[in-house]
C-alpha positions, 0 to 999 in steps of 0.5 A, spaced: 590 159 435 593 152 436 597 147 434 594 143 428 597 135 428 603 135 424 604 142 425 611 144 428 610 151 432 613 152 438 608 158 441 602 159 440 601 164 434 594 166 429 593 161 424 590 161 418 587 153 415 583 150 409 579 144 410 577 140 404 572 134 405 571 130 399 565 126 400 566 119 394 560 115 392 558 109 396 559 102 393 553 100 394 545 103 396 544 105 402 552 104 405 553 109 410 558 116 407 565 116 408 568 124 408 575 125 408 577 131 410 584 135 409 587 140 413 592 145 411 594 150 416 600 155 416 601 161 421 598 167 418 604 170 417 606 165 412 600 164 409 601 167 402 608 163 402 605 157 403 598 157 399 601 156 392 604 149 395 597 147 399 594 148 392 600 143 388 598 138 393 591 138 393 591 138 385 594 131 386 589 127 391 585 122 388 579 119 391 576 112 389 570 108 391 574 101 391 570 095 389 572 088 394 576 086 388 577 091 384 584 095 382 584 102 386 586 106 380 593 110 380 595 105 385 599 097 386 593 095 392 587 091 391 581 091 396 579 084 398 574 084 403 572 085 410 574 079 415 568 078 419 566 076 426 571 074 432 574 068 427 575 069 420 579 064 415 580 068 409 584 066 402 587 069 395 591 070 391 597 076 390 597 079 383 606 081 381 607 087 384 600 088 387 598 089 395 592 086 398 589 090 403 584 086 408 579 090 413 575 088 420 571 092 425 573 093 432 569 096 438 576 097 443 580 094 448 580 088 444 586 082 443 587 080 436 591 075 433 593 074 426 596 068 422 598 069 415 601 063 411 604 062 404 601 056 400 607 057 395 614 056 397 617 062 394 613 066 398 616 071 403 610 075 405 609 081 409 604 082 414 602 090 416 596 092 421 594 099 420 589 103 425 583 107 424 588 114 423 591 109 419 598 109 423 602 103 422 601 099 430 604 091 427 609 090 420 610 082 422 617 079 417 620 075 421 621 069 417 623 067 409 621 065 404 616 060 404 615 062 413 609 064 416 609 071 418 604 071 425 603 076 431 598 074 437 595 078 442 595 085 440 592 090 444 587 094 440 585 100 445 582 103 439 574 103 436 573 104 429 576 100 422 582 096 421 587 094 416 591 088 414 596 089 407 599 083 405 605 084 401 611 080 398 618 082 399 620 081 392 613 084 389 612 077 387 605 073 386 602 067 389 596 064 393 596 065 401 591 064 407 590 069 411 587 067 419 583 072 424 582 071 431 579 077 436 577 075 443 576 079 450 582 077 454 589 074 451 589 067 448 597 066 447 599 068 454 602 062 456 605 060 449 600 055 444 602 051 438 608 053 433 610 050 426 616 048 422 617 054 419 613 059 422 615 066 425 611 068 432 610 075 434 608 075 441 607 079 448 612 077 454 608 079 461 612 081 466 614 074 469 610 071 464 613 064 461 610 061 455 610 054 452 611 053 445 610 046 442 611 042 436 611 036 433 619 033 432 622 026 429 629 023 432 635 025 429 631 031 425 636 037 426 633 044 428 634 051 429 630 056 434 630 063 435 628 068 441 629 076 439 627 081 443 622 087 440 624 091 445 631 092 449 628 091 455 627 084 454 633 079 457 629 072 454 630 065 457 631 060 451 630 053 454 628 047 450 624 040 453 623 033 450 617 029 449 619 026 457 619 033 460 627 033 460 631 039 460 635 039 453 638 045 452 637 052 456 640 059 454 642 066 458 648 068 454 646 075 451 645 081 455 637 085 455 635 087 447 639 080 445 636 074 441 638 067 443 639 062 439 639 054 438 643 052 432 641 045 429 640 042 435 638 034 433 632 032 436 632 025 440 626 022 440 620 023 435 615 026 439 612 032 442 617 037 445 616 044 448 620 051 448 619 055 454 621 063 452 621 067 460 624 073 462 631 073 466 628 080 469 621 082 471 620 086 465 616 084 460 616 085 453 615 083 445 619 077 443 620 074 436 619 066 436 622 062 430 622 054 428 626 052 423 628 046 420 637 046 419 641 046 413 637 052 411 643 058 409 639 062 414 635 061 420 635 068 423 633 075 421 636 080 425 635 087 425 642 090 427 640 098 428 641 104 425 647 106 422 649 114 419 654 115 415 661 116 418 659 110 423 663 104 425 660 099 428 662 092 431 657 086 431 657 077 432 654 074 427 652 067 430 650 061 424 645 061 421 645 068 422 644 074 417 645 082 420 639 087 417 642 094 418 639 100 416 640 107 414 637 113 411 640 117 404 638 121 398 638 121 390 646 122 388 650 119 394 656 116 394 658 111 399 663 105 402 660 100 405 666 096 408 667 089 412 672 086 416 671 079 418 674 079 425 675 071 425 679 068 420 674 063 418 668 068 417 667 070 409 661 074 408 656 076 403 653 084 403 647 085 399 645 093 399 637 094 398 634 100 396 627 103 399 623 098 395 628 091 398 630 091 390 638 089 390 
């Protein structure tokens, strides 16, 4: 009697259940055993219906003991390490059409931080964090090609081990660095350094106020981006000049609204400061982003979902590129039309598939 996880039963009825345990041999003598175990479960009822199908699936589950390096078979991954201790700095290499996968170790309620940056310019990197039941917590792709994709002070409440999978939008191949900071209490609550070209993923307390500095040069033009990750968050943008002087601030959107500097030319060379608070008392997660103008797009703006028959109305503020989202299946055939509210508006639609092909 009970309900398995993943299994949508909405009384108790008798249930009938198979556990297959596969047991891979260790890499090295003297490695401690990892035993996967599946779970099939159906109302007994049902069973008879639904064990032909539980053999189909459990003739396709392969089992490999992957190698730090080596190519897991049957699959686009590659395992590269673990990363080690409460800082660790690590760097490879990105084979085309392949997906890194790093591990660490972390004994529960613990904050961490991670950096990853492209040593190539055409590289549009991914950054995904996985938890010990190997449910997706992070998907860190703020920034473009050539950006740095970081998140800081991530609650991890669970012990146990943990990926990170390093991907490529474009399944492209390249050098990256990829840093590693773990630590009892937050180190990025009050904000720290961010660089031209890097997108940050951070935590708003309720309250709190976060100071993010980089280093300008007079006359250079720049473009700064808050968005909020959650729709509770109402961000204060406001950005200081290297005598503390007020530049610029910026309330103009409502809750879940990003804020956008747009090629602000700066007017002292020097070190200048971005002040990120929350108009209300909630806080929340915020995306920060620094980039020099004169690139086509400066903000990456996840619109929402749509379902067929929609018709939604957005602002496309410079700079600005709108990602909406829908789900479809084999053999459908859509219309995707836009109509430009504003007569100098001419805009470019890129239809991507599930694997971000165009």
């Amino acid at each position: 009697m009970g309900r398995p996880v993943g299994l949508n039963i909405p009384d108790e009825v008798p249930l009938r259940t198979r556990i297959a345990v596969y047991a891979p041999e260790p890499v090295n003598e003297g490695d401690t055993p990892i035993w996967i175990a599946v779970l099939q479960s159906a109302a007994e009822e049902e069973w008879s219906d639904r064990v032909g199908q539980f053999d189909d699936m459990l003739d396709t589950v392969r089992v490999h003991a992957i190698r730090p390096g080596s190519r897991a078979a049957d699959q686009d991954v590659i395992v590269r390490g673990q990363l080690e201790g409460d800082r660790d700095l690590v760097t490879a290499t990105l084979e085309q059409g392949v997906n890194d996968i790093w591990t660490f170790s972390a004994p529960g309620n613990r904050y961490t931080s991670l950096f990853l940056r492209p040593e190539e310019p055409q590289l549009d990197l991914t950054l995904t964090l996985y938890n010990p039941d190997r449910q997706t917590i992070a998907r860190i792709d703020n920034g473009y090609a050539g950006s740095s994709e970081t998140v800081t002070d991530i609650l991890l409440e669970q012990p146990g081990n943990y990926l990170v999978e390093v991907s490529e939008f474009f399944q492209d191949d390249g050098r990256y660095t990829l840093s590693f900071v773990q630590s009892d209490l937050p180190q990025y609550n009050t904000g720290g350094r961010i660089e031209f070209g890097q997108a940050i993923q951070g935590e708003l307390s309720p309250q709190g106020r976060q100071y993010w500095v980089f280093g300008g040069t007079s006359g250079q033009r720049v473009s700064i981006v808050v968005e909020p990750t959650t729709s509770t968050l109402d961000p204060v943008l406001e950005l200081y000049g290297p005598d503390g002087r007020q530049l610029v601030t910026l309330d103009e959107g409502f809750s879940g609204d990003p804020e956008l500097i747009s090629g602000f030319e700066l007017p002292a060379s020097g070190e200048y400061a971005i002040l990120v608070q929350s108009f209300s008392q909630q806080g929340g997660s915020f995306t920060l982003s620094l980039d020099e103008s004169g690139q086509d797009v400066a903000n990456f703006y996840d619109a929402g979902d749509l379902v067929y028959g929609d018709v939604r109305q957005e602002t496309l503020q410079r700079q600005e590129a709108h990602a909406w989202f829908f789900e479809g299946v084999a053999g459908d055939q859509l219309t995707v039309r836009t109509t430009p509210l504003d007569s100098n508006l001419d805009l470019h639609i890129w239809l991507l598939d599930q694997d971000v092909h165009r």
